[in-house]
N, C-alpha and C positions, 0 to 999 in steps of 0.2 A: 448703489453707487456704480456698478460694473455696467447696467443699462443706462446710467447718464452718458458715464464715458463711450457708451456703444452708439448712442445717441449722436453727440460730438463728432466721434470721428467720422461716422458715416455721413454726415453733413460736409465736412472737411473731402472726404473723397467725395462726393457727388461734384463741389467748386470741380474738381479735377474733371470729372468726365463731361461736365458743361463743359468745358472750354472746347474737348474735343469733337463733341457732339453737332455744337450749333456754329450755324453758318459765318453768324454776326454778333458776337463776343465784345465787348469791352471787359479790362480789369487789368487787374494788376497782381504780382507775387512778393512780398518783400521780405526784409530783416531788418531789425528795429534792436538797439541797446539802451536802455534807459538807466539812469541814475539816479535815485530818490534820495533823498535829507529829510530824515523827519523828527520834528519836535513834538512830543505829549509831555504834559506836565510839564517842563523844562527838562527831560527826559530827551537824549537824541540821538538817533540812530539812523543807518544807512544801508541802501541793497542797487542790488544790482537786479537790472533784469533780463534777461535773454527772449528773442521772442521771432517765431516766423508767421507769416501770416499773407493771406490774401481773398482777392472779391471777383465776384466775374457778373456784369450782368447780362440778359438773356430776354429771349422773348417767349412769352409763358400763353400763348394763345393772343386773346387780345389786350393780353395785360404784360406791363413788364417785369422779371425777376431779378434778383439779386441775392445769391450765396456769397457769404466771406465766414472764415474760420481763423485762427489762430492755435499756435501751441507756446504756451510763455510759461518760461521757465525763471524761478526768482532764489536770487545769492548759489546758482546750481546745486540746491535741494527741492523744493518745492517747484511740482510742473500742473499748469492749470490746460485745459483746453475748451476752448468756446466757439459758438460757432449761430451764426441769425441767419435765417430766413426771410426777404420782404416781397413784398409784394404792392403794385400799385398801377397807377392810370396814367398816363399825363394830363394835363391840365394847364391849357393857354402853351406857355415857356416853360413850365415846369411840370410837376408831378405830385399828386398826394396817394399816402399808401400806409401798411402797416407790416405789423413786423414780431418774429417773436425768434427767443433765442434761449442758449443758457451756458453757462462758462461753470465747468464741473471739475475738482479737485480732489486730494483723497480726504479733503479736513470740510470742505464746503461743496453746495451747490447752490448756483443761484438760477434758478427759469425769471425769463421777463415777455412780456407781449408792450406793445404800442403801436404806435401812428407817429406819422410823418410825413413830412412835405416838404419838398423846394420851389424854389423861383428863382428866376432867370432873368436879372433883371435888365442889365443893358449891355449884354452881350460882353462883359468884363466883369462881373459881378454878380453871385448868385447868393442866395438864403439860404440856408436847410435849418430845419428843427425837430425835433423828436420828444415825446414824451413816452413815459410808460411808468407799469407798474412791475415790478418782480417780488419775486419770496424765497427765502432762505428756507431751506426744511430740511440741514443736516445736525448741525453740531448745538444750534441753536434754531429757532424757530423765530422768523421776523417779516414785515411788510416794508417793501422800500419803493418810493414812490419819488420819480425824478423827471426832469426837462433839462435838456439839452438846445443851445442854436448854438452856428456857424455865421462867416460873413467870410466869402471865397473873393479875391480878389486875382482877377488874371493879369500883371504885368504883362505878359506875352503868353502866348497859346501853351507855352511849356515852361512857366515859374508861377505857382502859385501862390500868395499869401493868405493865411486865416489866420482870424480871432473867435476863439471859443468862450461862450460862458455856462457854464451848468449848477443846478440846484438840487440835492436831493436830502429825502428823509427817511431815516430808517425807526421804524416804530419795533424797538425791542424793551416795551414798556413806560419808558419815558423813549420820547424823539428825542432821536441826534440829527440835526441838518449840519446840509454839509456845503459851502460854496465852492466853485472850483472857475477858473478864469485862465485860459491859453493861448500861445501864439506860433506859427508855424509855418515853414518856409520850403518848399518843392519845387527843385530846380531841374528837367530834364534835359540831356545832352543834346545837342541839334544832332540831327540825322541819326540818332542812336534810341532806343526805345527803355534805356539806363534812367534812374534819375536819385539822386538824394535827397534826406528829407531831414528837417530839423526843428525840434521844438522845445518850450519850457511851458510847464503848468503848476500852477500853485492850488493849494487846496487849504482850506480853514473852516475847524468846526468850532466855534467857541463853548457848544454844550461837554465838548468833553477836553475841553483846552489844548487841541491841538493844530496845527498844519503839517504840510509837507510842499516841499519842491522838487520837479521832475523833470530832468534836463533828457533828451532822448533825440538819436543821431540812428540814419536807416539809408538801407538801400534797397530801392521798387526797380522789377523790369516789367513795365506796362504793353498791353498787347490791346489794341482795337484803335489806336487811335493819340494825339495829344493827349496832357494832362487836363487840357478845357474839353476836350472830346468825352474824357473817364467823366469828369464833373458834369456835363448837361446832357450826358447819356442818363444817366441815372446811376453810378457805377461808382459813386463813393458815400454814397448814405453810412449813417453811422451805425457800428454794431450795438448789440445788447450790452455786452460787455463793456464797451468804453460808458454805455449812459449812466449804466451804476458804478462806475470804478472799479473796474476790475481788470484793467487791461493796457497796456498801451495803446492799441489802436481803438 
């Protein structure tokens, strides 16, 4: 456990010294609080989350990079830390690439690898999707296997909207799938490099009779550039973390 979280943080400080290192940085730093309702069984319960977090991407020879990390802390007992790695090309307007991560706590760990790609489609509107597989190998032993896409929509170079939708399954003997569907709003101040961000997600597994709703309010200070600049740089790809549920971002 002590070399996952060694793992983690070191990924989290590298984000830091890329920023300093390279010439031509996009990304951003934030803080994100989320609020979950969850019903199992007609069972319902509530947390809170606390969570910082950030992404930077970079030029990795003839390829592009992207570090982002988090440290999320939930009801102020349990603190997880995660952190992904990608890697990719461009391609036309976009970009395809891959990715591997893992978000490690003192009760769990989850590693995941995938792929991914965006598009760019008409200079107001971009695609991103992600797949991957991870595996649990602490408290229990499991295969979780999920798809993630986005649809980025640029009102103006600094207000962005998205709709999320995600699938995943976790095979700990019988499947549990899980759906999950999002919406979400980033507003950056003119002439300031400040922005807020807002969103709800719902999630529904019917193999084990539950949902949840995730209402969550944040504040990014972005460096390289607009919020459209972070988006078609490559510099908001999704984490490992967010694709299996493990995370606010």
């Amino acid at each position: 456990m002590n070399k996952n979280l060694f793992v983690a943080a070191a990924a989290v400080a590298f984000l830091g010294s890329a920023v300093a290192a390279q010439a031509q940085t996009v990304g951003h730093i934030g803080a994100n609080y989320g609020r979950t309702d969850l019903d199992v069984a007609g069972l319902d319960a509530d947390a809170d989350t606390y969570q910082v977090e950030g992404a930077v991407r970079f030029d990795a020879g003839k390829l592009g990079a992207q570090i982002d990390g988090a440290i999320t802390n939930y009801d102020g007992d349990d603190t997880s830390f995660g952190a992904t790695g990608h890697l990719n090309t461009k391609v036309g307007g976009g970009l395809i690439g891959g990715f591997a991560g893992v978000e490690a706590s003192d009760d769990i760990t989850v590693w995941g690898v995938g792929v991914e790609g965006q598009a760019n489609i008409n200079g107001k509107t971009s695609l991103y999707g992600q797949a991957g597989y991870g595996n649990v190998d602490d408290a229990f032993d499991a295969d979780i296997w999920a798809v993630r896409g986005e649809v980025r929509h640029f009102v103006t170079d600094n207000f962005r909207l998205t709709g999320s939708l995600g699938y995943a399954t976790v095979d700990v003997g019988p499947n549990i799938d899980t759906w999950n569907a999002g919406i979400e709003a980033e507003y950056q101040f003119a002439e300031t490099p400040f922005s807020v961000v807002a969103g709800y997600e719902h999630s529904d597994s019917d193999d084990i009779n539950s949902n949840a709703d995730t209402f969550r309010i944040g504040f990014r200070y972005t460096f390289g550039g607009t919020l459209k600049d972070r988006d078609q740089s490559g510099a908001s790809l999704g984490s490992a973390s967010k694709l299996f549920g493990a995370g606010l971002r």
